[in-house]
KOLDREN-552485 format. One record per residue (C-alpha): residue number from 1; residue in one letter; x negated, y negated, z. Coordinates in nm, 2 decimals. Example, Ala and Ser with C-alpha at 12.3 -4.5 7.8 and 13.67 -1.06 7.14 Angstrom:
<pts>
[pt 1; 'A'; [-1.23; 0.45; 0.78]] [pt 2; 'S'; [-1.37; 0.11; 0.71]] 
</pts>
This chain:
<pts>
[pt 1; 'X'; [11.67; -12.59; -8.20]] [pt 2; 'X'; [11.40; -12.87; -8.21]] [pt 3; 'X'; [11.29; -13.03; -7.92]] [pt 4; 'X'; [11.18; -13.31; -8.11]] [pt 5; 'X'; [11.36; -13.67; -7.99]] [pt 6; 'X'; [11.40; -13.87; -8.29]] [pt 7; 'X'; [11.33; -14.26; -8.25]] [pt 8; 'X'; [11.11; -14.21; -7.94]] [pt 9; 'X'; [11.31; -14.19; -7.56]] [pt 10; 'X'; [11.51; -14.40; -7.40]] [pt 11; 'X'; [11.73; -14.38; -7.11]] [pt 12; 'X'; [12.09; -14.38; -7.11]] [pt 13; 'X'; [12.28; -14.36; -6.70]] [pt 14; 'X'; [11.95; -14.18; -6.59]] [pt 15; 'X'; [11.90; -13.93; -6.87]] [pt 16; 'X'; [11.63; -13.95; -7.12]] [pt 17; 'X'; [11.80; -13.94; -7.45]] [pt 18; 'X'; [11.68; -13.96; -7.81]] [pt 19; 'X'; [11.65; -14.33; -7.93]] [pt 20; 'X'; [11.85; -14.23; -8.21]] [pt 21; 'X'; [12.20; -14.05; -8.12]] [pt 22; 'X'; [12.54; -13.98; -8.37]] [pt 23; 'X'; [12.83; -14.16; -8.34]] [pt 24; 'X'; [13.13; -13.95; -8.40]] [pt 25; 'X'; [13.44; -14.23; -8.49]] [pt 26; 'X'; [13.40; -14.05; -8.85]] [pt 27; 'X'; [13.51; -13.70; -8.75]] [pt 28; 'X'; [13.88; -13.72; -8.80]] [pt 29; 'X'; [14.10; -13.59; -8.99]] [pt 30; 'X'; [13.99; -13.70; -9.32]] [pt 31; 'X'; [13.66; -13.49; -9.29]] [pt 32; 'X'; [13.76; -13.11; -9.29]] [pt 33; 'X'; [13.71; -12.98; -8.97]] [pt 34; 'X'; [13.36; -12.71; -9.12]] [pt 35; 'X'; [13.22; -13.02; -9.23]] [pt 36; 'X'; [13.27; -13.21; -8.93]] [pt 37; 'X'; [13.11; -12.90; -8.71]] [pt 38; 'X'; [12.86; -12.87; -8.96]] [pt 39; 'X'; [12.70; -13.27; -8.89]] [pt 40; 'X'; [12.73; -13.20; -8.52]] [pt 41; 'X'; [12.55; -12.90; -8.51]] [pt 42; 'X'; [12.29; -13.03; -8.73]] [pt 43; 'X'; [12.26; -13.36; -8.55]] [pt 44; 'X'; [12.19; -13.11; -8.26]] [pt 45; 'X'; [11.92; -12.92; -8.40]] [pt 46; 'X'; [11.73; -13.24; -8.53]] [pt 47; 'X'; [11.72; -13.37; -8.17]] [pt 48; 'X'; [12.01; -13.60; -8.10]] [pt 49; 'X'; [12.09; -13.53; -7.76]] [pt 50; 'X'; [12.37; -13.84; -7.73]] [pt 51; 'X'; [12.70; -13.81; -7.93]] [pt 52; 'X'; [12.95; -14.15; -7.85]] [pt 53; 'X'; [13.29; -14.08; -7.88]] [pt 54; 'X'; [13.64; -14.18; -7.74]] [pt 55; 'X'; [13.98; -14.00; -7.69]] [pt 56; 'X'; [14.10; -14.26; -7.88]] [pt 57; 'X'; [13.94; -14.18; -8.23]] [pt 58; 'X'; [14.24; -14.01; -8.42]] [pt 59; 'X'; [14.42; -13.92; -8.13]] [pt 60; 'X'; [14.17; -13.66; -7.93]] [pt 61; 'X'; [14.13; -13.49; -8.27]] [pt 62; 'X'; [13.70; -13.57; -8.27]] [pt 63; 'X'; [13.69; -13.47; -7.90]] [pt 64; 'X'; [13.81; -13.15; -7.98]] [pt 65; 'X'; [13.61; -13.14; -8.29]] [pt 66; 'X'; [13.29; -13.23; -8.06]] [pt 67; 'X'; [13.42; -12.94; -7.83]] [pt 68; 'X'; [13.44; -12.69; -8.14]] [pt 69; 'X'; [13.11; -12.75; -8.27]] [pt 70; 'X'; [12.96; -12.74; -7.94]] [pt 71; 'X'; [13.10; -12.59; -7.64]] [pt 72; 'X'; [12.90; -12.45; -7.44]] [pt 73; 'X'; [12.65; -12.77; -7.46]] [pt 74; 'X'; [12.28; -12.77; -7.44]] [pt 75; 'X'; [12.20; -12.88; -7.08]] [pt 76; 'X'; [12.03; -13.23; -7.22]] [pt 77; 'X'; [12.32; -13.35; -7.43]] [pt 78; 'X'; [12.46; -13.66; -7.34]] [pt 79; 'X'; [12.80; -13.75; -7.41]] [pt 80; 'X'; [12.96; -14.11; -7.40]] [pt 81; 'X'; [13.28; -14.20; -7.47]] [pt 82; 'X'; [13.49; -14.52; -7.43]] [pt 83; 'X'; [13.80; -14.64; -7.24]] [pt 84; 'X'; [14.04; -14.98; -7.28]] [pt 85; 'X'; [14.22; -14.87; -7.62]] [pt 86; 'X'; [14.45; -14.57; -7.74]] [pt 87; 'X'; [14.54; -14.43; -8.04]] [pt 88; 'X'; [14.86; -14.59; -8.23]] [pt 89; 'X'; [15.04; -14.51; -8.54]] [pt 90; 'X'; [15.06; -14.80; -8.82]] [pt 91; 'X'; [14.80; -14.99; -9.06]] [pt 92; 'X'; [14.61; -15.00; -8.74]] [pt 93; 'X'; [14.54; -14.71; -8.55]] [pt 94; 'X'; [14.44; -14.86; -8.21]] [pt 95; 'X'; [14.62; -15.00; -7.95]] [pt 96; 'X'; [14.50; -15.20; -7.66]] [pt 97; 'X'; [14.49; -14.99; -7.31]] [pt 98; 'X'; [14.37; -15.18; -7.07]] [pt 99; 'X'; [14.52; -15.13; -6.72]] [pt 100; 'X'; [14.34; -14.93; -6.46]] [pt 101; 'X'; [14.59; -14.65; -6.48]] [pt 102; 'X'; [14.53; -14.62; -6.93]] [pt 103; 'X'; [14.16; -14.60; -6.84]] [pt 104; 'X'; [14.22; -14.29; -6.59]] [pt 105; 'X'; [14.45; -14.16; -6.80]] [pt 106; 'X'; [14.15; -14.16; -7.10]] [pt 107; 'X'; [13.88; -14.02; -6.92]] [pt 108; 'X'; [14.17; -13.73; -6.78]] [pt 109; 'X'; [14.19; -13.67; -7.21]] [pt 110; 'X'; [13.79; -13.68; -7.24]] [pt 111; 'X'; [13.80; -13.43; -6.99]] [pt 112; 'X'; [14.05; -13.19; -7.14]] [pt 113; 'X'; [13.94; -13.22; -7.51]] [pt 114; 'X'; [13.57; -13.24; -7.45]] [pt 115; 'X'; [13.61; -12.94; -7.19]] [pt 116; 'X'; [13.38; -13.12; -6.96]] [pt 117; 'X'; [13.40; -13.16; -6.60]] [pt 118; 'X'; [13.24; -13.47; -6.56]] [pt 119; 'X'; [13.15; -13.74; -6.86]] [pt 120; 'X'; [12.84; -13.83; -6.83]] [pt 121; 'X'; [12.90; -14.18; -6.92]] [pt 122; 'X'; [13.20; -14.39; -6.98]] [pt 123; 'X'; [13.19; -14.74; -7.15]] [pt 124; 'X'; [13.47; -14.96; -7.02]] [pt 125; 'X'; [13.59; -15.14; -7.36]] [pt 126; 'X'; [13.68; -15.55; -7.34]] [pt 127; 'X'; [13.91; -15.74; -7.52]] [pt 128; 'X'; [13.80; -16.05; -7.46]] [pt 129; 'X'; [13.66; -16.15; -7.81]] [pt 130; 'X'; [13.62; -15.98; -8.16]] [pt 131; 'X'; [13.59; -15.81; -8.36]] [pt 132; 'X'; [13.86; -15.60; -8.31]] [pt 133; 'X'; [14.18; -15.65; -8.11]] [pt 134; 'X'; [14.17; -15.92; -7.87]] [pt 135; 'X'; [14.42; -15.87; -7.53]] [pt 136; 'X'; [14.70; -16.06; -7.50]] [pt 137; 'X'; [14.99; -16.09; -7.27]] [pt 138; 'X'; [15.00; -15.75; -7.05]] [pt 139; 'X'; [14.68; -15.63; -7.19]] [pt 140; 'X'; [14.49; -15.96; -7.02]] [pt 141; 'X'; [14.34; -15.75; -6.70]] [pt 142; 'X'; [14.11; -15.88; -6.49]] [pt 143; 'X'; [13.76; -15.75; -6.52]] [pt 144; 'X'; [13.74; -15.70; -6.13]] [pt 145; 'X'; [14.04; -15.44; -6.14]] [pt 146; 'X'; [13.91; -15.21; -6.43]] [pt 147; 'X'; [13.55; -15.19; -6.24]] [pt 148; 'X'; [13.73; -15.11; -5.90]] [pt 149; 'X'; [13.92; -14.78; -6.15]] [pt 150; 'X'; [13.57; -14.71; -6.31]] [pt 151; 'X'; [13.34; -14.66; -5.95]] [pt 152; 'X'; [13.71; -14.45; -5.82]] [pt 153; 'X'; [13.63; -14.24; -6.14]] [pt 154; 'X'; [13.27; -14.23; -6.07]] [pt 155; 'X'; [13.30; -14.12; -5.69]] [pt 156; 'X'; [13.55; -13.89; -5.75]] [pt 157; 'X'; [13.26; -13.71; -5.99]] [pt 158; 'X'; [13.52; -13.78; -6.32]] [pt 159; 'X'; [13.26; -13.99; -6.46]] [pt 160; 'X'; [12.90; -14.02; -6.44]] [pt 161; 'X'; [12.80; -14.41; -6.49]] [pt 162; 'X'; [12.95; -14.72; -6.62]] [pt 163; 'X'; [12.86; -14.86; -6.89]] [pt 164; 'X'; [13.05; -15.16; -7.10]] [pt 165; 'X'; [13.16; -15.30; -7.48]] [pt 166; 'X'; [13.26; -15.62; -7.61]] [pt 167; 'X'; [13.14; -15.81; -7.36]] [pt 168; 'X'; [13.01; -16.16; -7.30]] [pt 169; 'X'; [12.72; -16.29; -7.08]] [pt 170; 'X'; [12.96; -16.36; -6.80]] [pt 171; 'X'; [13.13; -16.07; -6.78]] [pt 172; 'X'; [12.82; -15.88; -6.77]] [pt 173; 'X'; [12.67; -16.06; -6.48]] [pt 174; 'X'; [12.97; -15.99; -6.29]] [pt 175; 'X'; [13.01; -15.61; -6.32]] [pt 176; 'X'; [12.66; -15.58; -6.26]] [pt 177; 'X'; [12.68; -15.49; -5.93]] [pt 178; 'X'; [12.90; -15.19; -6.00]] [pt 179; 'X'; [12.55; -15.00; -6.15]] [pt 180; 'X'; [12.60; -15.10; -6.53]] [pt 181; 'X'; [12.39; -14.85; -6.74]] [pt 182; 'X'; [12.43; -14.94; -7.09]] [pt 183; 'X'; [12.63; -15.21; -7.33]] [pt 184; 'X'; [12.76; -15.16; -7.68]] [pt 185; 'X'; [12.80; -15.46; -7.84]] [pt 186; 'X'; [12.82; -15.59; -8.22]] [pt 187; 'X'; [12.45; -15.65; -8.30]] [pt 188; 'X'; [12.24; -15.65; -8.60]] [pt 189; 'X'; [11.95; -15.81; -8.80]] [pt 190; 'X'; [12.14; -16.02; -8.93]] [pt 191; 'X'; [12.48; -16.06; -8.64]] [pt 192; 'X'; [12.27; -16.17; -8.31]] [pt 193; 'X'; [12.50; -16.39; -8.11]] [pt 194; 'X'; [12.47; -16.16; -7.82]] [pt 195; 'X'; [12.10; -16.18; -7.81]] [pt 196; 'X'; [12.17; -16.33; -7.42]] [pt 197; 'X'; [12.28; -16.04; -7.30]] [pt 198; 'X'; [12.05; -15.80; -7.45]] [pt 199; 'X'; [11.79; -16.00; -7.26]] [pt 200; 'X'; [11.96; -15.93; -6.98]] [pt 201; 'X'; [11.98; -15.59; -7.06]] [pt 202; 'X'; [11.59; -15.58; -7.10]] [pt 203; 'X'; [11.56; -15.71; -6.80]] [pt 204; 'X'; [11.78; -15.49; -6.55]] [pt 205; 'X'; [11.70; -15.17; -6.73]] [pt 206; 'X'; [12.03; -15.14; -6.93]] [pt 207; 'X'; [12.07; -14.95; -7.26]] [pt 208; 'X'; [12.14; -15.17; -7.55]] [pt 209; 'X'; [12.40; -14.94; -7.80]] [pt 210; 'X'; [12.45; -15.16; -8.09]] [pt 211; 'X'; [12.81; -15.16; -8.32]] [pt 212; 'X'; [12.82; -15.26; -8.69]] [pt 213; 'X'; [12.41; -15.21; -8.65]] [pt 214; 'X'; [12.44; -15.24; -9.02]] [pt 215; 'X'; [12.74; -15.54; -9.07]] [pt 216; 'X'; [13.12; -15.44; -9.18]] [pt 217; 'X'; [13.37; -15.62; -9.39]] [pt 218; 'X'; [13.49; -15.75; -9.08]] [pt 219; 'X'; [13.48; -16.13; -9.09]] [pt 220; 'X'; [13.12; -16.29; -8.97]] [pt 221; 'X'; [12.94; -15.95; -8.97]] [pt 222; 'X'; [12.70; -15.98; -9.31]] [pt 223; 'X'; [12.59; -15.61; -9.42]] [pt 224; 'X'; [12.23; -15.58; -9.32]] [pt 225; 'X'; [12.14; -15.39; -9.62]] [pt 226; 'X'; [12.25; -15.64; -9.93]] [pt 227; 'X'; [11.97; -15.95; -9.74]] [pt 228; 'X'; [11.72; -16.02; -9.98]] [pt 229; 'X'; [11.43; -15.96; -9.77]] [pt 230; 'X'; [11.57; -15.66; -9.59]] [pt 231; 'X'; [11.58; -15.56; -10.00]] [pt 232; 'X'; [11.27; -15.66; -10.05]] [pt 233; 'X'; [11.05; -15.45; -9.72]] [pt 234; 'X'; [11.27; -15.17; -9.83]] [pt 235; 'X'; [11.11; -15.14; -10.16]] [pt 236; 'X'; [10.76; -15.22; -10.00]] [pt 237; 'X'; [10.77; -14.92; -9.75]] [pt 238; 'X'; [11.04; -14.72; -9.98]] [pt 239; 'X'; [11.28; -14.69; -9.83]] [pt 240; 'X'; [11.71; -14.79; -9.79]] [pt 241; 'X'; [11.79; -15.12; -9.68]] [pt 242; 'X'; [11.99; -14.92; -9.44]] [pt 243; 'X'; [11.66; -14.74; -9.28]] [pt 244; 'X'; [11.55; -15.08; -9.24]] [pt 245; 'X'; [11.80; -15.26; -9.09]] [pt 246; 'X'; [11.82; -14.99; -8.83]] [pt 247; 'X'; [11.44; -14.97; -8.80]] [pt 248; 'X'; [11.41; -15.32; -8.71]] [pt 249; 'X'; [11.66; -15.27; -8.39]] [pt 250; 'X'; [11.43; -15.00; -8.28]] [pt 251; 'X'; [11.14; -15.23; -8.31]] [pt 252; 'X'; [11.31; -15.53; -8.19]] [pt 253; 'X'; [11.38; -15.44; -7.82]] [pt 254; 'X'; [11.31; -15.13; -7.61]] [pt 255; 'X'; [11.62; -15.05; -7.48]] [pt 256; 'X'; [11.79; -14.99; -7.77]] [pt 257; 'X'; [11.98; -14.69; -7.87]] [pt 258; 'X'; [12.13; -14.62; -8.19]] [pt 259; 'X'; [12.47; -14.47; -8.26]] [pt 260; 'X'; [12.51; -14.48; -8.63]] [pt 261; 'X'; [12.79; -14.23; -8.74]] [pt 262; 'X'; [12.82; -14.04; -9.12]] [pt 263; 'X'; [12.98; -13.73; -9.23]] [pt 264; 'X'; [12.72; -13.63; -9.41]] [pt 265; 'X'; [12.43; -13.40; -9.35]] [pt 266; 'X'; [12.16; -13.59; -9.56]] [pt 267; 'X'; [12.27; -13.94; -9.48]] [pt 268; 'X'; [12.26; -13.80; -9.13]] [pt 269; 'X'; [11.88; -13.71; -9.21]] [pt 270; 'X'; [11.80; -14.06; -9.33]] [pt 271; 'X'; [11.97; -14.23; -9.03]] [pt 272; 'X'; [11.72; -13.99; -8.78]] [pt 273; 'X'; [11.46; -14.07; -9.05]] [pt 274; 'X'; [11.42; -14.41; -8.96]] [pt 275; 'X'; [11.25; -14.33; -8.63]] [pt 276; 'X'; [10.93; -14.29; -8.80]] [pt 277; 'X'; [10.97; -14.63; -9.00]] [pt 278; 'X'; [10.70; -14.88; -8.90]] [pt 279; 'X'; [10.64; -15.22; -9.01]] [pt 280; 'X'; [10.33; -15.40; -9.06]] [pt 281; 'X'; [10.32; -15.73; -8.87]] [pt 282; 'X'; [10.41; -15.96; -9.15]] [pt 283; 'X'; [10.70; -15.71; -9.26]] [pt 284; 'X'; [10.82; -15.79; -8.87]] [pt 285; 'X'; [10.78; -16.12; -8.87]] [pt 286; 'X'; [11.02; -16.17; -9.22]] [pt 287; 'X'; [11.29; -15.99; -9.05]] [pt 288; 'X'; [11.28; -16.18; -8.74]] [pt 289; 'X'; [11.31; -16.49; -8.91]] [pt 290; 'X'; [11.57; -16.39; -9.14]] [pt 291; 'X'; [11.81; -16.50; -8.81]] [pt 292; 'X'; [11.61; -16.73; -8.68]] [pt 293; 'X'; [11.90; -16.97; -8.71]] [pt 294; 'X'; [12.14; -16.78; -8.50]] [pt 295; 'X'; [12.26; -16.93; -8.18]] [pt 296; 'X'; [12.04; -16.83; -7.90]] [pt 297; 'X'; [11.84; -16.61; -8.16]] [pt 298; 'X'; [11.50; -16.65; -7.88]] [pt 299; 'X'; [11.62; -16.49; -7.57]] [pt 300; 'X'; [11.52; -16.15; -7.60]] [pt 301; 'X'; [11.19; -16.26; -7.78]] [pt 302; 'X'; [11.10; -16.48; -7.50]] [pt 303; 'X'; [11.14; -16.20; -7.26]] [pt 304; 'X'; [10.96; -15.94; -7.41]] [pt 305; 'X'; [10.67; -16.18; -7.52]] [pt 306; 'X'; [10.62; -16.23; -7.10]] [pt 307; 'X'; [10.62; -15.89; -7.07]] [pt 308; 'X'; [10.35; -15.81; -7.37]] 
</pts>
């Protein structure tokens, strides 16, 4: 098994991690269950040492997959996983869970499939705002409530940190104070309307996990790879427009962490690939300013520039 730590290290609820971890949503039921145990373990021996999941992708069914491929874990592997939403039947398989006792009753699930005593860190999923499913009528909790269930699960030893998603500047600020350690928010090259709260992040210490770090077909989320000048540097260096898409967020701040998921072992290769991408200062500048015009697109920039 390498030792190697692809992307660099970072710091994710006090361990250093790999820059560059695996997301897991892919390893459900469609993916036959070798194949799925077969990315993990690779993803393993190249050096990822932080796997995101959630009890809620297909029903447990990746957790225990996770579990298969890896029980009993290497001592530095960090595993995340996610609370506020539950697996439904239907054209869409989630469901809003956002009460205090749906996010106990997650992490119990996490516990039993993962066959973990404690996870190491737990993002507490919003609704707020999109994408995704935004709460509405029961499933409006206040934020106050869920962090009071999250530091209960922490104390208790359920847990190890807190981290949050889809969240706004406000409602980061406010749970600060309950020892925040990362944030997973939609962020890209080309989707930076949260680049506020990754200069907060910057600034307290906080791991920035990007969602969508390459766009979706979700609506106001352009795919990273089909910009022109993304294109263009891609060719230059030769490489994807996906490698550079997730390059740049590497370069961009130094908090961030990447999660980007496949089910397959060479596209896996190419993701961890992209730690060892560098741009020349004019290829850099060209991607910065390809969302220059984004709403509060200088926040981050301004901070890091004082810290240079």
């Amino acid at each position: 098994m390498t030792t190697s730590h692809p992307g660099g290290t970072g710091s994710l609820g006090g361990h250093p991690v790999a820059r560059i971890g695996y997301g897991a949503m892919g390893l459900g039921h469609e993916l036959p269950h070798d194949d799925a145990v077969a990315v993990l373990r690779r993803a393993v021996d190249l050096g990822v040492d932080h796997i995101d999941t959630a009890s809620f992708y297909d029903g447990g069914l990746v957790n225990q997959r996770i579990r298969d491929a890896l029980s009993p874990y290497p001592d530095k592997l960090t595993i995340v996983s996610k609370v506020g939403a539950r697996h439904a039947t239907g054209p869409v398989p989630l469901a809003l869970a956002q009460h205090p006792d749906d996010l106990r009753a997650a992490v119990e699930s996490d516990l039993a499939d993962l066959s973990l005593e404690q996870i190491p860190v737990v993002n507490l999923r919003r609704a707020d705002f999109g994408p995704g499913l935004i709460a509405e009528r029961d499933q409006i909790v206040d934020l106050d409530d869920q962090i009071a269930e999250m530091i209960a699960l922490r104390e208790e030893g359920k847990i190890g940190a807190i981290g949050l998603s889809h969240v706004g500047l406000d409602t980061l600020r406010r749970a600060l104070p309950a020892g925040i350690v990362c944030v997973q928010n939609a962020y890209s090259l080309l989707t930076r309307t949260h680049e506020d709260e990754l200069a907060l992040c910057v600034e307290q210490g906080i791991a920035w996990v990007p969602f969508f770090p390459l766009g979706s077909a979700c609506p106001g989320l352009p795919k990273v790879a089909e910009n022109a000048v993304v294109q263009r540097i891609a060719a230059e260096i030769g490489v994807t427009g996906a490698q550079v898409g997730l390059a740049w967020l590497l370069a961009h701040a130094p908090n961030v962490l990447l999660i980007a998921g496949t089910t397959s072992v060479a596209h896996l290769q190419e993701n961890l690939a992209v730690g060892e991408i560098a741009f020349t200062a004019e290829q850099l500048a060209a991607l910065d300013a390809v969302a220059s015009g984004l709403p509060d697109g200088d926040g981050v920039e301004a901070l890091l520039d004082e810290t240079r």
